[in-house]
C-alpha positions as CSV (number, residue, x, y, z in Angstrom):
1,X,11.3,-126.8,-165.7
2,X,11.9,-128.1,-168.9
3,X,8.7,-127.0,-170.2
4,X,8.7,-123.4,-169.0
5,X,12.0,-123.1,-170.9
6,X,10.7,-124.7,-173.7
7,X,7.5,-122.2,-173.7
8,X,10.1,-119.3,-173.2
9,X,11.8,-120.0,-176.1
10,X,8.9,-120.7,-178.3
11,X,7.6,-117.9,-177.3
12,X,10.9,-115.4,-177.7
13,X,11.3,-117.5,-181.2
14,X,7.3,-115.8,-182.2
15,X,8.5,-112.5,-181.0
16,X,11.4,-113.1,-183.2
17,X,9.4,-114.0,-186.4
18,X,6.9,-111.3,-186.0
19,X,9.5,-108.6,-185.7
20,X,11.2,-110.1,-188.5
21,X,8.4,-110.2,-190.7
22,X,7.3,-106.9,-189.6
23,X,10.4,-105.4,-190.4
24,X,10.3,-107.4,-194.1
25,X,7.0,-106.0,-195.1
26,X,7.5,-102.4,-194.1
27,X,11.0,-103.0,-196.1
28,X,11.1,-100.3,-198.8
29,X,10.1,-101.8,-202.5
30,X,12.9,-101.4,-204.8
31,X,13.4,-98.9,-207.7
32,X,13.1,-100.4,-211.2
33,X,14.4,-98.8,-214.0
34,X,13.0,-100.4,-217.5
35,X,15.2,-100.9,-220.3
36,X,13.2,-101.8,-223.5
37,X,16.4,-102.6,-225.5
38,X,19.4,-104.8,-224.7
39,X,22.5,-104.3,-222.8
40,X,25.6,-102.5,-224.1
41,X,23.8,-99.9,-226.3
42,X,23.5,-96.0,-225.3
43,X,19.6,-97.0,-224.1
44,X,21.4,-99.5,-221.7
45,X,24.3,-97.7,-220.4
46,X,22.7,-93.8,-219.3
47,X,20.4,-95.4,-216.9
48,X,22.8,-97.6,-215.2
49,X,25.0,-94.7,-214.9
50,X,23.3,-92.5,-213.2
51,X,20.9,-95.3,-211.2
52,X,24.5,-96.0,-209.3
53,X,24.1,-92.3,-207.8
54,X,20.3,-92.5,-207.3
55,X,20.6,-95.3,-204.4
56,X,21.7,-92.9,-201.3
57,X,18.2,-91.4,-202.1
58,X,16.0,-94.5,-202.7
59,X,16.8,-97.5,-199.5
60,X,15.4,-100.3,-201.5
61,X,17.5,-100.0,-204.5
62,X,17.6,-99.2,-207.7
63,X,16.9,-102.0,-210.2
64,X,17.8,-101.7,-214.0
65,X,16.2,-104.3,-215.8
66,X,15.8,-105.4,-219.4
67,X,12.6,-106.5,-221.4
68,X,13.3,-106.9,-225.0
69,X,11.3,-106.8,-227.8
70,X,8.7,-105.2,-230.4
71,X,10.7,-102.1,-231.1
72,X,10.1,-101.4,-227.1
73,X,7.2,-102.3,-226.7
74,X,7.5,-105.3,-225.0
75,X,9.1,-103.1,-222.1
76,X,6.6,-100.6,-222.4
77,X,3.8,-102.9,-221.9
78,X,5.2,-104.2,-218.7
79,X,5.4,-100.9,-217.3
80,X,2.3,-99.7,-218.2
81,X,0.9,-102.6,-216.6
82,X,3.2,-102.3,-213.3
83,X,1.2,-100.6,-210.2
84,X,1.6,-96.8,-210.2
85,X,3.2,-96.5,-207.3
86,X,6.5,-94.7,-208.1
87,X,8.4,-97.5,-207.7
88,X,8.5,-98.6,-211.6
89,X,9.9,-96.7,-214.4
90,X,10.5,-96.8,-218.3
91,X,13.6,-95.2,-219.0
92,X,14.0,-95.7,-223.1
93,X,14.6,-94.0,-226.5
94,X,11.8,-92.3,-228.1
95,X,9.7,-95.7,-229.8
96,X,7.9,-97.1,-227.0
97,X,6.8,-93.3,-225.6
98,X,6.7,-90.9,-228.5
99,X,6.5,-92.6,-231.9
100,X,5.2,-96.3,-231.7
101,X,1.5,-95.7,-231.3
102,X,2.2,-94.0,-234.8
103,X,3.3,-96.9,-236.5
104,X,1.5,-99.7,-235.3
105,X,-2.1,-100.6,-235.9
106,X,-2.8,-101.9,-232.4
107,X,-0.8,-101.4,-228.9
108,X,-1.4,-103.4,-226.0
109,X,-0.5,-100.1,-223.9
110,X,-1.3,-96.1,-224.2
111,X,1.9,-94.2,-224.9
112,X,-0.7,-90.7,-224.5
113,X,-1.4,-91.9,-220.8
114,X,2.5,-92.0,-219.5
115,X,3.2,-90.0,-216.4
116,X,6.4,-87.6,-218.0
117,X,9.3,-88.0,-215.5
118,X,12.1,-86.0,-217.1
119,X,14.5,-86.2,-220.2
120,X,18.0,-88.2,-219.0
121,X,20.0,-86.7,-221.9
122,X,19.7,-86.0,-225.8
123,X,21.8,-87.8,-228.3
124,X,22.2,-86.4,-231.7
125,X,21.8,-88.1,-235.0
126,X,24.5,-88.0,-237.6
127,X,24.9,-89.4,-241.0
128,X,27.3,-91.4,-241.6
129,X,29.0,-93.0,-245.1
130,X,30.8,-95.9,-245.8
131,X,34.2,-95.3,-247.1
132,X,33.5,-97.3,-250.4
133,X,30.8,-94.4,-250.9
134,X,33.7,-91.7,-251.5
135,X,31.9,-88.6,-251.0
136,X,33.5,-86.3,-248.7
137,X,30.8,-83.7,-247.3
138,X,26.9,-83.1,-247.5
139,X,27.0,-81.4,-250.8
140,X,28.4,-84.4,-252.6
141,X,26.5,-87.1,-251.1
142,X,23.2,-85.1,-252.4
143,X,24.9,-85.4,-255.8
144,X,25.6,-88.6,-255.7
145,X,22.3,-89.2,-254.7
146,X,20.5,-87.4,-257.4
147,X,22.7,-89.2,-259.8
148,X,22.0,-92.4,-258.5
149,X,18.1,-92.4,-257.5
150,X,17.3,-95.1,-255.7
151,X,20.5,-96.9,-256.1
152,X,22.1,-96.0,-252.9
153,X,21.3,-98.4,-249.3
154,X,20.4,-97.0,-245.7
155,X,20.7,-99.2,-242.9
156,X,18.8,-98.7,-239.9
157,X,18.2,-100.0,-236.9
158,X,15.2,-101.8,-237.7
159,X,11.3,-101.0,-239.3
160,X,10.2,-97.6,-237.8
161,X,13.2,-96.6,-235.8
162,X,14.8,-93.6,-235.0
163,X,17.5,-94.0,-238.1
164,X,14.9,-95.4,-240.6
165,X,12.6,-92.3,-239.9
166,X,15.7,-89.6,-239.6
167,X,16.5,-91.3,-243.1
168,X,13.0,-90.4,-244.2
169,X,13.0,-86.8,-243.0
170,X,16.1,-86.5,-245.1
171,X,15.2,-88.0,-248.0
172,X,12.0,-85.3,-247.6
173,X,14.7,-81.7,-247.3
174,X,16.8,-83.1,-250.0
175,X,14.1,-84.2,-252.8
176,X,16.4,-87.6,-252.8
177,X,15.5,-91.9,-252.5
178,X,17.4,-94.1,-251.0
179,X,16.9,-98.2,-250.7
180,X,16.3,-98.8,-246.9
181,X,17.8,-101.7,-245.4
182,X,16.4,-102.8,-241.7
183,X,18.7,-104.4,-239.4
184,X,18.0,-105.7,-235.9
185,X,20.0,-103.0,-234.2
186,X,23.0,-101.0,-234.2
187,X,25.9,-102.8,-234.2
188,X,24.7,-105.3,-237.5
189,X,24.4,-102.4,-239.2
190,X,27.6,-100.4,-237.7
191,X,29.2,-104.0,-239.3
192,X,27.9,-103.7,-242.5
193,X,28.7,-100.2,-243.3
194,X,32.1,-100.8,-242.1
195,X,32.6,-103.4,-244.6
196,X,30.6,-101.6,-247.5
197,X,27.6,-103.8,-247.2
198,X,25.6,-101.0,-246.9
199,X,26.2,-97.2,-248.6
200,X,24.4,-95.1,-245.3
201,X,23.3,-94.8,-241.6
202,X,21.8,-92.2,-239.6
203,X,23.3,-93.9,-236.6
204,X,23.4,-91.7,-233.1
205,X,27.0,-90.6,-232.0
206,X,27.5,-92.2,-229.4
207,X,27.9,-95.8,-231.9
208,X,29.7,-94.5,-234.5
209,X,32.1,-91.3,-233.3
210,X,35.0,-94.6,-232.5
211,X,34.7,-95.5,-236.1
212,X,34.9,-91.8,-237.7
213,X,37.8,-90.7,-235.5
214,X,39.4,-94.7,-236.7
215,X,39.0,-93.7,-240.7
216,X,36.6,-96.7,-241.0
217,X,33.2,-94.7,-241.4
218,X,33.0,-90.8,-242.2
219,X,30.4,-89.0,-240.5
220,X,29.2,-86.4,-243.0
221,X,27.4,-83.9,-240.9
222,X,25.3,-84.2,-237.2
223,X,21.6,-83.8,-236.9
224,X,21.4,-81.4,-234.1
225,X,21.2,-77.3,-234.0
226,X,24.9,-77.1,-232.9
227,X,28.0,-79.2,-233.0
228,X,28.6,-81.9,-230.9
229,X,31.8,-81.6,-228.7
230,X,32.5,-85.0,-229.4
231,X,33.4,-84.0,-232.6
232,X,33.3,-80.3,-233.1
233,X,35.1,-80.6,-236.6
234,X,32.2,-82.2,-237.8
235,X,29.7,-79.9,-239.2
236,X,25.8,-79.8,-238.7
237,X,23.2,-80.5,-241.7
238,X,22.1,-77.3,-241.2
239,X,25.0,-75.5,-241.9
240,X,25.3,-77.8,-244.8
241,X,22.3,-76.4,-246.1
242,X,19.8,-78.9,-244.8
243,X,17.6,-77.2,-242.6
244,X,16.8,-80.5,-240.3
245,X,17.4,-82.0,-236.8
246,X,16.9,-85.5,-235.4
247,X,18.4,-86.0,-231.9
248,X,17.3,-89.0,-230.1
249,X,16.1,-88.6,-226.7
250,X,16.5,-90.3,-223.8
251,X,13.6,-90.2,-221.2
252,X,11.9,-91.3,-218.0
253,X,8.2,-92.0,-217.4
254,X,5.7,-93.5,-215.3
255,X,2.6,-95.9,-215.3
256,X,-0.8,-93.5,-215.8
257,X,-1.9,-92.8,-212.3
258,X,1.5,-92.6,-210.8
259,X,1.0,-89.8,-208.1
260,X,2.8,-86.0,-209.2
261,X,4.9,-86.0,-205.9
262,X,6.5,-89.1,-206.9
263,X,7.4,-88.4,-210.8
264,X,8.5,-84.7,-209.3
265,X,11.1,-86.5,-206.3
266,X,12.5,-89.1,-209.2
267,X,13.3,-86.1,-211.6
268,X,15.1,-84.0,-208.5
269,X,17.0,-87.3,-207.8
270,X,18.4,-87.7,-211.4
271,X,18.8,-84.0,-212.0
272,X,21.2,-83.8,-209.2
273,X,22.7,-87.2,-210.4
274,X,23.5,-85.5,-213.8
275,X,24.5,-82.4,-212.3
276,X,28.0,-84.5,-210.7
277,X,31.3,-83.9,-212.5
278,X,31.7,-87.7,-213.4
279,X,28.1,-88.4,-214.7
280,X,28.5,-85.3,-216.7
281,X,32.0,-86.6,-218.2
282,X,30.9,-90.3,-218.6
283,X,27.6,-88.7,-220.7
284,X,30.0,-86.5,-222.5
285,X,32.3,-89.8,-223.8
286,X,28.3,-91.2,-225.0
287,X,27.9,-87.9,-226.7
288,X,25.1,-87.4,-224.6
289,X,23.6,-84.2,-223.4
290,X,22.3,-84.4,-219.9
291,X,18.4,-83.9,-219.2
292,X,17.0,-83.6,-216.0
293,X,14.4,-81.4,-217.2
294,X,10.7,-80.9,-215.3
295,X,8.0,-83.1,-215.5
296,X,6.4,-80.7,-217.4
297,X,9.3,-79.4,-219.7
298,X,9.3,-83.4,-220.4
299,X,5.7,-83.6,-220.9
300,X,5.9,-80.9,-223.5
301,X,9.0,-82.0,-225.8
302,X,7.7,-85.4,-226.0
303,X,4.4,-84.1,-227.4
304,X,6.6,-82.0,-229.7
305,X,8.8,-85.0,-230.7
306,X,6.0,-87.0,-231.1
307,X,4.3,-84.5,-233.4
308,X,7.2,-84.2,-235.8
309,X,7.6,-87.9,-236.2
310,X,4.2,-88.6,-236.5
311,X,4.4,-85.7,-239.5
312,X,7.2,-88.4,-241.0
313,X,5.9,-91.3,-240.7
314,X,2.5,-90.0,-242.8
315,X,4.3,-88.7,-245.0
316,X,7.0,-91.5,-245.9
317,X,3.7,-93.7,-245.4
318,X,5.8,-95.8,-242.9
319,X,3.1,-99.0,-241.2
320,X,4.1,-101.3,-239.0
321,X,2.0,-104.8,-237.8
């Protein structure tokens, strides 16, 4: 008797485990959204907004991870090595997509080869000024800068980053040099401009708009082809008679190979994410202007981005290792 119950139950217990591991392998895989830059920034925070309102429509999860490192790169790698099987996404600033494969000699990835996803928001540009500078508007900080050639110190975010190369399209309209000062990020820099360290920043919004509206940094002017209605006093360089824009982007894109359908169902997932009141006022305190384009609206403005920078970097003869 004892042995027929212990056969039952080993057998019930194999039923059990079979069921169970059936049940864990046809589990749905997790989404994971790739950050290439660390946590806090505008890069960081956009994803993890809206990945909060993508889990109703993906059962496993949504992941959003960070791999640091190489000006993106080091993200970008892992994802293009990840299986194509619209489960693993980049979601990063322009570098590791559009501009990197310009600057360096040698990537272990193919930014050409990314599967276009859409555009999670735009972020403009703006110039900003230390205090200690004492010019007031566009028109004088050209003057100051043609009185000064040379003399005056950009920080950026690092070699061959979205503010080092907006500083180089500037310094390109305007006929002017500056002394370029690479830091490793925004907030170093954000520091050292505060405290007069450093004379310049083309710094995205979203960093600097608490330190404009605080007196500690004046923004000058925003790179974009309208105002932003974070600061809607602030005028753009255009209307301050430099015809140029620099917004940076903020985009999603697959492994080569990852199938249509599945790039096509993530972009209808975060459009209608960006399309809810709250996302749309939580972007709007960023500075950021929600995406959600097509795959193949995407496809075409990073090509188009990619283009113009690549245009910059020749010409300000910008080389990274």
């Amino acid at each position: 008797m004892k042995h027929n119950i212990s056969r039952r139950a080993a057998l019930l217990l194999g039923v059990a485990l079979a069921a169970t591991g059936t049940a864990i392998a046809q589990a749905p895989k997790p989404i994971r959204f790739i950050v290439p830059f660390p946590a806090g920034g505008t890069a960081d925070i956009l994803p993890r907004l809206v990945s909060e309102k993508l889990r109703t429509s993906y059962p496993g999860g949504v992941l959003v991870e960070n791999k640091t490192g190489a000006g993106g790169n080091i993200g970008g790698e892992f994802v293009a090595r990840s299986d194509a099987d619209g489960t693993t996404f980049l979601v990063s600033p322009p570098g590791p997509i559009a501009i990197n494969h310009h600057l360096y000699k040698s990537l272990s990835f193919d930014p050409t080869r990314w599967v276009p996803v859409t555009v999670l928001a735009t972020v403009p540009n703006v110039l900003v000024v230390s205090n200690k500078l004492g010019v007031k508007d566009v028109a004088e900080f050209i003057a100051h800068l043609k009185a000064n050639p040379g003399k005056v110190s950009y920080a950026s975010q690092g070699n061959g980053s979205t503010s080092h190369l907006t500083a180089a399209l500037f310094m390109q309209a305007t006929g002017t040099t500056m002394n370029h000062i690479p830091y490793k990020g925004t907030a170093p820099a954000l520091v050292d401009l505060v405290g007069g360290n450093v004379d310049v920043f083309f710094d995205n919004i979203s960093s600097s708009a608490q330190f404009h509206t605080g007196n500690r940094l004046r923004i000058l002017a925003v790179a974009d082809d309208k105002r932003s209605p974070l600061l809607p006093q602030v005028p753009t360089l255009t209307e301050s008679r430099v015809p140029m824009e620099a917004v940076t982007f903020f985009s999603v894109v697959a492994p080569a190979g990852t199938p249509p359908a599945a790039a096509a169902e993530m972009q209808k997932a975060i459009a209608a994410a960006l399309a809810l009141p709250d996302i749309r006022q939580k972007f709007a305190e960023q500075g950021a202007e929600p995406g959600g384009w097509s795959p193949e609206q995407t496809g075409a403005f990073i090509r188009k981005e990619s283009e113009k920078w690549n245009k910059v970097i020749k010409s300000a003869n910008v080389s990274l290792g």
